[in-house]
C-alpha positions in Angstrom: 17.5 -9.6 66.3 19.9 -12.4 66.1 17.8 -14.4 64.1 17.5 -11.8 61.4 21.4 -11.7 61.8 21.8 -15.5 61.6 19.4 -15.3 58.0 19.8 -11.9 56.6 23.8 -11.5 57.4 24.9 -8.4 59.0 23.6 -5.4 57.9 23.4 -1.6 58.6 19.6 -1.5 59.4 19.6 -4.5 61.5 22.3 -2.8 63.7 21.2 0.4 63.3 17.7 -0.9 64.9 19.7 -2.9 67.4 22.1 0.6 68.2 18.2 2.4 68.3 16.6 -0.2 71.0 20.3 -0.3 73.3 19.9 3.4 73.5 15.7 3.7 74.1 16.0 0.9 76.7 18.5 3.5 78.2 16.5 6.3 78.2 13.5 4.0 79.4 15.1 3.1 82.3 16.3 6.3 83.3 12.6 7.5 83.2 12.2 5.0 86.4 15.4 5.6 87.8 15.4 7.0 91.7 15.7 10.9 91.5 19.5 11.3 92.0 20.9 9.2 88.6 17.2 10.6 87.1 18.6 14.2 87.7 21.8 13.6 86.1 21.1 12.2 83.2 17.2 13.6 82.3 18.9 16.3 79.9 22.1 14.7 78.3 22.2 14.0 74.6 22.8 10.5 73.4 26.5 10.7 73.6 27.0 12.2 77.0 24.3 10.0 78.2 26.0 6.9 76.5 29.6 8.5 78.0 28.4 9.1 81.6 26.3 6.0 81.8 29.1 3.5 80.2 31.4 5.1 83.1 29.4 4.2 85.6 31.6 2.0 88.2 29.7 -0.9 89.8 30.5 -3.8 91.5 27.0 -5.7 92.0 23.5 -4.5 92.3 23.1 -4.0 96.4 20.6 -1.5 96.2 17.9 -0.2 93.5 20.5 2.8 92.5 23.7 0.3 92.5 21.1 -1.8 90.1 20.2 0.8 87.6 23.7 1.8 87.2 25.0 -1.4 86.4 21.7 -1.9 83.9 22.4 1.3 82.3 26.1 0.7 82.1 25.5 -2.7 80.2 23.2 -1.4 78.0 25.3 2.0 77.3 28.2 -0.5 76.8 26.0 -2.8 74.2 25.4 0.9 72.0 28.9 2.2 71.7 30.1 -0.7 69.3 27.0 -1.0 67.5 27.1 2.9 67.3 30.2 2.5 65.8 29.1 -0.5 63.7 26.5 1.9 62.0 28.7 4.6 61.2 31.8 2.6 59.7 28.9 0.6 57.3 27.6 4.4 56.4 30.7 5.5 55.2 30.8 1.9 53.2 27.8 2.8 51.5 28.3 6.2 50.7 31.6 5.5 49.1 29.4 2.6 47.2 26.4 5.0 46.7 29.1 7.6 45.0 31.1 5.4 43.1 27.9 4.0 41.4 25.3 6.6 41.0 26.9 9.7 40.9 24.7 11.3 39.1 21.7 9.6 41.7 24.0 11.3 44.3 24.0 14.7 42.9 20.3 15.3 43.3 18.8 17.2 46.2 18.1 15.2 49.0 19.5 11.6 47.9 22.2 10.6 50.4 23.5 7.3 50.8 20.2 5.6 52.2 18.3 6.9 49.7 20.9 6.4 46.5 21.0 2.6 48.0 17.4 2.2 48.3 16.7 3.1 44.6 19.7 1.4 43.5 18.2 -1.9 45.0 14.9 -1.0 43.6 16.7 -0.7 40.1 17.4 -4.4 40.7 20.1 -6.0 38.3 18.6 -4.6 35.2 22.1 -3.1 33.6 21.5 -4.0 30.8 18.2 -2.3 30.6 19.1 0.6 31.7 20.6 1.5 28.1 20.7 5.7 28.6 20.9 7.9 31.5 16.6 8.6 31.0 16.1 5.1 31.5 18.0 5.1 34.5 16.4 7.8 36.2 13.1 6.5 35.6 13.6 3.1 36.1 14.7 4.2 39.7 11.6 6.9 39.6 13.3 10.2 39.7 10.9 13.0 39.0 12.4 14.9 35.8 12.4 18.0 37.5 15.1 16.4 39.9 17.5 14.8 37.1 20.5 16.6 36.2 20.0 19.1 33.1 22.3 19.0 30.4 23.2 21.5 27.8 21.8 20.9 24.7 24.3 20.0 21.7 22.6 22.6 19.6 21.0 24.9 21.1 18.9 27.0 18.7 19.6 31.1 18.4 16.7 33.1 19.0 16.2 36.0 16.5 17.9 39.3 17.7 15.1 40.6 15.6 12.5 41.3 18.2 
C-alpha cells in the first residue's frame, strides 16, 4: 500500500482499498473476539461499528478482551481519516466528472467513477473528438444511451391518412 502510494501518488482507489482492508480487518477480528465485545458489535453497521470501536478506552493489552479492544480501536482509528479521505476525493471528482462530461454525466447510470473511467479511456485525444458522436463512441457509449436531440427539421407527416 505505501509503495503504490510512494509510485502512483495519492489516489482515491488506493485509499479507498486501504479504507476497505482497515474496516475488513475490523470485522475479522471481531469474528474471533471473546463473546462479550463479539455480542456488541456482531450487528452494527460500518459507522456505528467504526464509532463504538474507535471509543473504546484502553490503556494496554492485560488480558485477550483488553487486547482486542485496543486492536480494534487502532484499526477503527486508521478508517475514519481514510474514510474521510475517500469521500472529500469523490466529491473532487464528481465536480471534475460534471464540469467536463456533462453530457457523459447525464446518462443512466454514469456517476463519477464511471464518467472518470471513460474519460481516462478517451485518453488525450481532444482533438479527435471533433463532434459530440465521436465523443460518445470513442468513450463507447451504446447509442441508445446518448442524449437525443431534436432534429433541426423535422419532417411533417401527411395529415392525409
Amino acid at each position: 500500500m505505501r509503495r503504490d502510494r510512494r509510485f502512483g501518488g495519492k489516489s482515491d482507489p488506493i485509499d479507498a482499498d486501504a479504507a476497505a482492508q482497515a474496516v475488513n480487518a475490523v470485522k475479522g477480528l471481531i469474528v474471533m473476539a471473546p463473546d462479550p465485545i463479539r455480542e456488541q458489535l456482531r450487528h452494527l453497521k460500518t459507522p456505528a461499528l467504526v464509532r463504538t470501536c474507535s471509543a473504546y478506552r484502553v490503556e494496554g493489552a492485560s488480558d485477550p478482551t483488553s487486547a482486542v479492544k485496543l486492536s480494534l480501536r487502532s484499526m477503527s482509528r486508521r478508517y475514519v481519516p481514510l474514510d474521510l479521505e475517500v469521500r472529500a476525493l469523490e466529491k473532487e471528482l464528481d465536480a471534475l466528472t460534471v464540469r467536463l462530461v456533462p453530457q457523459l454525466r447525464q446518462l443512466f447510470g454514469v456517476g463519477q467513477d464511471v464518467g472518470a473511467t471513460r474519460v481516462l479511456a478517451a485518453g488525450n485525444s481532444g482533438d479527435r473528438l471533433r463532434s459530440e458522436a465521436f465523443f460518445f463512441n470513442a468513450l463507447r457509449v451504446h447509442r441508445r444511451f446518448r442524449p437525443r436531440r431534436p432534429k433541426a427539421n423535422p419532417r411533417k407527416r401527411s395529415s392525409a391518412a
